[in-house]
C-alpha positions as CSV (number, residue, x, y, z in Angstrom):
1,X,-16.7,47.2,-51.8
2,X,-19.4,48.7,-49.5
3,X,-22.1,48.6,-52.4
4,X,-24.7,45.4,-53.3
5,X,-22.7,45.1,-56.3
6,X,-19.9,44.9,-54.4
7,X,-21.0,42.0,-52.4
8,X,-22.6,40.7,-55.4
9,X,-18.9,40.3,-57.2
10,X,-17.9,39.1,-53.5
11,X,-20.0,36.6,-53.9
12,X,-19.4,35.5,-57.1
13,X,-15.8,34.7,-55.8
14,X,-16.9,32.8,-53.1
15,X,-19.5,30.5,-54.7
16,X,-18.5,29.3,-58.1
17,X,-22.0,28.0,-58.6
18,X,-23.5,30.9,-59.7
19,X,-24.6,31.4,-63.1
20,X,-22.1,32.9,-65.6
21,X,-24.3,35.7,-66.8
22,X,-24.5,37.3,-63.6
23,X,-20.8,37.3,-63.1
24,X,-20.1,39.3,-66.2
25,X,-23.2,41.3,-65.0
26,X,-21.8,42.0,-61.6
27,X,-18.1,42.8,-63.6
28,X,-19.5,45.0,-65.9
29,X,-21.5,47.2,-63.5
30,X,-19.1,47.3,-61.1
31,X,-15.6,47.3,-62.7
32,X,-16.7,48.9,-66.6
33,X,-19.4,51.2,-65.3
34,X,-21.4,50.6,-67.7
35,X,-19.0,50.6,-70.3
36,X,-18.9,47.9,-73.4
37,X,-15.9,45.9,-74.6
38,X,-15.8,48.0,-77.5
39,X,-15.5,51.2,-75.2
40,X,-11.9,53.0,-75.4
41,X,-10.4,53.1,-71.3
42,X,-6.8,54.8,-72.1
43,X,-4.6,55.7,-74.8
44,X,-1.4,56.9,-74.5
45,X,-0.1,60.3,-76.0
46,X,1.1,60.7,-79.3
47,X,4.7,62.0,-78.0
48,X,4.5,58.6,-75.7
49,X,3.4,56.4,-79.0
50,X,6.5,58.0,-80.7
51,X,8.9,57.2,-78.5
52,X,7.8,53.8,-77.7
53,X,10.2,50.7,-78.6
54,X,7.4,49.2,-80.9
55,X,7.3,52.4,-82.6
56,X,10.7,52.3,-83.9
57,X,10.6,48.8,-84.7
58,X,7.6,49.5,-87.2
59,X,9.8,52.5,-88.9
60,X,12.7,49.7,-89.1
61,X,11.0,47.1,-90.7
62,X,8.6,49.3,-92.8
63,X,12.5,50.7,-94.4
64,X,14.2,47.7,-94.5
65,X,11.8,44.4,-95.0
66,X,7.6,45.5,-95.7
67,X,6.6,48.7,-97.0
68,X,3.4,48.2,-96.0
69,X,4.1,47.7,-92.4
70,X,2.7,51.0,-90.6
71,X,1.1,50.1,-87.3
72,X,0.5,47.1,-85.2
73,X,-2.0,45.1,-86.9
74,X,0.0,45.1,-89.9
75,X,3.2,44.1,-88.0
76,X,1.7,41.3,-86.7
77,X,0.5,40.0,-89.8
78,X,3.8,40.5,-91.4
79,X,5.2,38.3,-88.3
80,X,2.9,35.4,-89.2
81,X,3.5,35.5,-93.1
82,X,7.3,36.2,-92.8
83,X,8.1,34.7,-89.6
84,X,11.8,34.4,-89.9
85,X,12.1,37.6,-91.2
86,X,10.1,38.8,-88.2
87,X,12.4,37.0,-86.0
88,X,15.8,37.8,-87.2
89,X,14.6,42.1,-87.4
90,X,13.8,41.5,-84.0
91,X,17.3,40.0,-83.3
92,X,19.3,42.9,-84.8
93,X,16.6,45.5,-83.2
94,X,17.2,43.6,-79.8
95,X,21.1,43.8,-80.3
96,X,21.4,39.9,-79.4
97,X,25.3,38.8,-79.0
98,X,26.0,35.3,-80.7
99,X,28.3,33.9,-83.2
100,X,27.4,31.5,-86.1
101,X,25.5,32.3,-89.5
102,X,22.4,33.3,-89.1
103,X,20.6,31.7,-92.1
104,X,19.4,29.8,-92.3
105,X,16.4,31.5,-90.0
106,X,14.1,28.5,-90.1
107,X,14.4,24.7,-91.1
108,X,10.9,22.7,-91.3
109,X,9.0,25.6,-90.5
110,X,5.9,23.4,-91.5
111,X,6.6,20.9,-88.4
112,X,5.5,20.7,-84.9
113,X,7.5,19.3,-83.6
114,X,10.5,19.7,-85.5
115,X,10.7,23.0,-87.1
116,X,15.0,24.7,-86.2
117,X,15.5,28.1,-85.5
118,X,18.9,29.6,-86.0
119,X,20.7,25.9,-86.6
120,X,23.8,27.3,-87.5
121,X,23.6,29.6,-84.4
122,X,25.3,29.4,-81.0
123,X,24.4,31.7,-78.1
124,X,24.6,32.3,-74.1
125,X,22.0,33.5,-72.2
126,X,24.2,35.0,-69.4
127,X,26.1,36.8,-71.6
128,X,23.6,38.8,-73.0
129,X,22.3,39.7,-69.7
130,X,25.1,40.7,-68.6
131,X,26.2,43.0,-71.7
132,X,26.6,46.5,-69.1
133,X,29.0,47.0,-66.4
134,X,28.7,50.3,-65.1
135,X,27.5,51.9,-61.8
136,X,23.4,52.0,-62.9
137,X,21.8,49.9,-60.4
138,X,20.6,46.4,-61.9
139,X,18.3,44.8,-59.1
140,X,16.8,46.6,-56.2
141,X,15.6,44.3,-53.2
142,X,13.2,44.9,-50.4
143,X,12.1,41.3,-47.9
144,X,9.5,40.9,-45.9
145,X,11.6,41.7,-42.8
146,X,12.7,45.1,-44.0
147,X,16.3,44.2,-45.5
148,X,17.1,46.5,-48.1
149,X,19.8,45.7,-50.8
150,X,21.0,46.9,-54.0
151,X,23.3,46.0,-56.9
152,X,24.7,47.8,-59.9
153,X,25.7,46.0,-62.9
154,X,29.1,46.3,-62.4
155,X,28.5,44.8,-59.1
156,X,26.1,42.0,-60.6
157,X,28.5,41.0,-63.0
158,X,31.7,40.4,-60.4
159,X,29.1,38.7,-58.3
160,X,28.2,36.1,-61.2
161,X,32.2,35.8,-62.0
162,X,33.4,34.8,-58.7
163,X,29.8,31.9,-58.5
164,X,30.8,30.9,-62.3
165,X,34.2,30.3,-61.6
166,X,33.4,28.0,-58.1
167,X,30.6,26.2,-59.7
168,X,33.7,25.6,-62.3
169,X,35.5,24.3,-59.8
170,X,32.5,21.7,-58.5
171,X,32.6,20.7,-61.8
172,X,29.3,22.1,-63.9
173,X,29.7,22.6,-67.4
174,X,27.9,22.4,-70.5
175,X,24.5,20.6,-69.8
176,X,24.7,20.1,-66.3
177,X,21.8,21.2,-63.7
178,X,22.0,23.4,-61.0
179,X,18.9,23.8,-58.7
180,X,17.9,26.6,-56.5
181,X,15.4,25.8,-53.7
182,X,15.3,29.8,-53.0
183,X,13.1,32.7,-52.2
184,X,13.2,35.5,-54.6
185,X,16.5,37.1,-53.7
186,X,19.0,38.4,-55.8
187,X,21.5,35.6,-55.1
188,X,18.6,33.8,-57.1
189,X,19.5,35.6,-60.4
190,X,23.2,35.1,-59.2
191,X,23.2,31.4,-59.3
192,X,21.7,31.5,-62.3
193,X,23.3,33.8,-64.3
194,X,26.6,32.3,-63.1
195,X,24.8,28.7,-64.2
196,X,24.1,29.7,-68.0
197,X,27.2,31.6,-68.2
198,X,29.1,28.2,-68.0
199,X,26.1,26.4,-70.3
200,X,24.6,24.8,-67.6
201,X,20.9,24.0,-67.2
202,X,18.8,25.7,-64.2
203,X,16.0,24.6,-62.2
204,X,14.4,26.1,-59.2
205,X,11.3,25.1,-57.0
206,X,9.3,27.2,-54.3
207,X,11.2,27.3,-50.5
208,X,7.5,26.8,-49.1
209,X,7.9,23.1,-50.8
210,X,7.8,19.9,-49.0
211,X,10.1,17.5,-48.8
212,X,8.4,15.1,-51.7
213,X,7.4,17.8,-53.8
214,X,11.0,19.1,-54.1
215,X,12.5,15.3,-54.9
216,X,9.2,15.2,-57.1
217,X,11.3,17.6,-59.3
218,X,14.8,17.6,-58.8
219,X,14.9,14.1,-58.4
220,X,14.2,13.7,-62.4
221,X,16.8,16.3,-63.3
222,X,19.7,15.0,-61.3
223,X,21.2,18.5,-60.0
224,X,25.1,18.5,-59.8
225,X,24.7,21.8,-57.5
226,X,22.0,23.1,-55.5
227,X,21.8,26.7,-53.9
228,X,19.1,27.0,-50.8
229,X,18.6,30.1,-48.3
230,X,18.3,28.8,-44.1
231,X,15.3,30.2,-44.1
232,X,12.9,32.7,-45.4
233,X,10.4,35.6,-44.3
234,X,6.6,35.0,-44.2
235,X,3.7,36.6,-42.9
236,X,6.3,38.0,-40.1
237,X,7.7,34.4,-39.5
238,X,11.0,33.5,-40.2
239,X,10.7,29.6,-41.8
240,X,13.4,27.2,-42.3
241,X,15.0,25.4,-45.1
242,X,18.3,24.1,-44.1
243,X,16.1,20.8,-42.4
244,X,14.2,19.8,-45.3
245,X,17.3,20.2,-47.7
246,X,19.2,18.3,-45.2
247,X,16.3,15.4,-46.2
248,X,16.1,15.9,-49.6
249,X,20.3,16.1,-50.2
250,X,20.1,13.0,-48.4
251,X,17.9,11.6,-50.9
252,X,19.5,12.9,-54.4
253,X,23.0,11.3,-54.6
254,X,24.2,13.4,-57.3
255,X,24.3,16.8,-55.5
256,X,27.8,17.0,-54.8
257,X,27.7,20.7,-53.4
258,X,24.9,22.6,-51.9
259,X,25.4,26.4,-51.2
260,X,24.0,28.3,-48.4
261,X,22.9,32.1,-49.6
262,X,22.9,35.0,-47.3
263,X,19.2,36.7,-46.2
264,X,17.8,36.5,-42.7
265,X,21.1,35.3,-41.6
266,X,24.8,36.5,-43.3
267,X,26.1,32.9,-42.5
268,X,25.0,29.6,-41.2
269,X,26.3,26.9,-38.5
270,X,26.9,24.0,-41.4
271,X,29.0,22.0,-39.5
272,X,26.4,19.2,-39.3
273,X,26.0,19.1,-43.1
274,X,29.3,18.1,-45.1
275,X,28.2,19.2,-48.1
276,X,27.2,22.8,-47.5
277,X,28.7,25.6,-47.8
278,X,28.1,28.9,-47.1
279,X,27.8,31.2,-50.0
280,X,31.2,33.4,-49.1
281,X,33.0,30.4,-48.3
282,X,32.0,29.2,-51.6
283,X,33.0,32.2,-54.0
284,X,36.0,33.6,-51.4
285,X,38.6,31.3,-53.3
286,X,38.3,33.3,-56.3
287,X,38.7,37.6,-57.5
288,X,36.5,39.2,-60.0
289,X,37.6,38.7,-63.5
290,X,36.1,38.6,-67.2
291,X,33.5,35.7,-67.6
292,X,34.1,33.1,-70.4
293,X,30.6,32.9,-71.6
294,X,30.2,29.5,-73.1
295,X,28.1,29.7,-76.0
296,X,26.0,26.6,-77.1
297,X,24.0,26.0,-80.1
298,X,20.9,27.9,-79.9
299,X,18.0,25.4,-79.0
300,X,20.5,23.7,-76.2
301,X,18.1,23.6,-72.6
302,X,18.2,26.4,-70.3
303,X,15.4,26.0,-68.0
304,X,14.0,22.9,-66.6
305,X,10.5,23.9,-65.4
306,X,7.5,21.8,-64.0
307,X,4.0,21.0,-64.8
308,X,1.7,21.5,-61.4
309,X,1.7,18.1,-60.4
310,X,-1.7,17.8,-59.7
311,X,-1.8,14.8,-62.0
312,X,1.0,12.4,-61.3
313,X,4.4,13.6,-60.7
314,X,5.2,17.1,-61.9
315,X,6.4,17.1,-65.8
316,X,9.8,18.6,-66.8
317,X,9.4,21.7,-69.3
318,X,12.4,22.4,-71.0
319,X,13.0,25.8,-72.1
320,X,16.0,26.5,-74.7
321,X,18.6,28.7,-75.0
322,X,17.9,30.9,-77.5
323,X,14.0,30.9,-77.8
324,X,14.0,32.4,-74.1
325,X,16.5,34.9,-74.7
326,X,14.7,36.7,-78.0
327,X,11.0,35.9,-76.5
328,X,12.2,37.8,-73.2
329,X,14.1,40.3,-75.3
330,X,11.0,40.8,-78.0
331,X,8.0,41.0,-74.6
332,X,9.9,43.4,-72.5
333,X,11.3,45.8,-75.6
334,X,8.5,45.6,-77.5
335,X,5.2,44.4,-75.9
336,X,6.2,46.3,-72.1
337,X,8.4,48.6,-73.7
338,X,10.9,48.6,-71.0
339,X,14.2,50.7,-71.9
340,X,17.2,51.1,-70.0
341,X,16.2,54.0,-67.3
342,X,12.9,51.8,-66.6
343,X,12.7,49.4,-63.9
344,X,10.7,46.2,-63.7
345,X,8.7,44.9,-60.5
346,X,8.4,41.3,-59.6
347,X,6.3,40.2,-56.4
348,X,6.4,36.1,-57.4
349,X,8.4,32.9,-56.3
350,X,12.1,32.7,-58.0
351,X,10.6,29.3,-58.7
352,X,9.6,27.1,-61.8
């Protein structure tokens, strides 16, 4: 930072023993400027406010549900005393697709665990992902090693039929787990969108795993299918992953199928590894058509995530169907306020 202060807040990172007053010291003088908490950084314009996502939401439930909801305080408050109200405005403002009655809302909302949302409910994930299929570009890609790629929804969606309908044919259905042991690429979202779409479960761990820490967690889900990449781009090194899934295939009997995605290389030499194949070879059988999403009641499994594993073996955290789908839906429309035209950035591991 080229300042005393700088070096101070330097420091501070590099030797936890020093005394938590000067650390919000150092951060206040360096990174508030003086400023207090209390102190107002940014506000956005009023034209912004008005068209923001949360903006409309308020006018919508202010009409329809609580007259006395006018800003964000009070919509917050009005989520907490009327939370299945909250839940199922948020449902029709976020457009949700599902079939089912919807009430009731909530069943033994005074138990934890044990309280039901939407019991009457069933829903799919992939489906209402995958609700556009027109020529606006979906994901835009950039690696490490300067590969550039790009896919519209229509695109996206033809991608995710053709890996639905093979995973089909390997047999996945309802409740079964399909793993990806991937960097953050879109064949990633592919696998599982195409996963969900059928009612599977996904799971995914970090390529830069080792051997134990990957059987560590898919070892406890029992993965029917698992999707890998032969290698991967890091600080300007290309690293494998074909010979430690080679090891840990050979150590979880029920992958019956693993699946080789295109990135540093467009296809791979599998010949010494029966179960692989590559990803074309996988999805070539089978043309583009209309998905039959397979909707399932709405707390069915989704995600299988971990705990860290830095005390014992990593713990499985199960993440449902439905809960995911209006929590994502209700953080990026109204928290991030992310609309159509926006794009959003992601720098992170496709991993859990």
């Amino acid at each position: 930072m080229g300042s005393p202060i700088g070096a101070l807040c330097t420091k501070t990172v590099q030797d936890k023993s020093w005394p938590v007053p000067v650390v919000r010291l150092a951060y206040r003088l360096v990174f508030q400027q003086g400023k207090s908490m209390a102190d107002l950084l940014w506000q956005p314009s009023p034209e912004r406010i008005g068209r923001a996502n949360v903006s409309r939401f308020i006018k919508v439930v202010a009409s329809e549900l609580d007259a006395s909801v006018h800003d964000y305080p009070s919509l917050y408050e009005f989520s907490i005393r009327q939370p299945d109200r909250f839940w199922r405005a948020v449902w029709d403002f976020c457009g949700i697709r599902a079939s089912g009655e919807r009430e009731p809302v909530l069943v033994d909302a005074d138990k934890m665990p044990g309280a039901t949302w939407f019991p009457n409910v069933r829903v799919n994930f992939a489906e209402n992902l995958l609700r556009f299929r027109d020529d606006r570009v979906a994901i835009v890609f950039r690696g490490e090693s300067g590969i550039s790629r790009e896919w519209t929804f229509a695109a996206l969606y033809d991608e995710v039929s053709r890996v639905a309908q093979a995973l089909a044919q390997a047999g996945v259905g309802p409740g079964d787990r399909v793993a990806g042991f991937l960097p953050n690429i879109p064949e990633a979202v592919i696998a599982m969108l195409a996963t969900t779409s059928l009612g599977g479960v996904w799971s995914s761990c970090s390529p830069d795993f080792g051997i134990q820490g990957v059987l560590d967690r898919f070892g406890q889900i029992e993965p029917k299918v698992l999707f890998t990449a032969a290698s991967y781009a890091y600080g300007n090194k290309s690293l494998d992953c074909l010979a430690r899934i080679k090891d840990v295939v050979a150590q979880l009997p029920s992958v019956q199928q693993v699946v080789v995605a295109p990135y540093l290389e467009e296809a791979n030499d599998l010949s010494g590894f029966p179960k692989a194949l590559n990803w074309r070879e996988f999805t070539s059988p089978f043309e583009a058509a209309p998905i039959e999403f397979v909707r399932l009641p709405w707390g069915s499994p989704l995600y299988i995530l971990y705990s860290s594993g830095t005390t014992g073996v990593p713990k499985c955290i199960v993440h449902g169907v439905g809960g995911t789908l209006i929590q994502h839906l209700k953080e990026l429309m109204l928290h991030a306020d992310v609309k159509r035209e926006d794009k959003l950035f992601s720098i992170r591991p496709a991993a859990g």
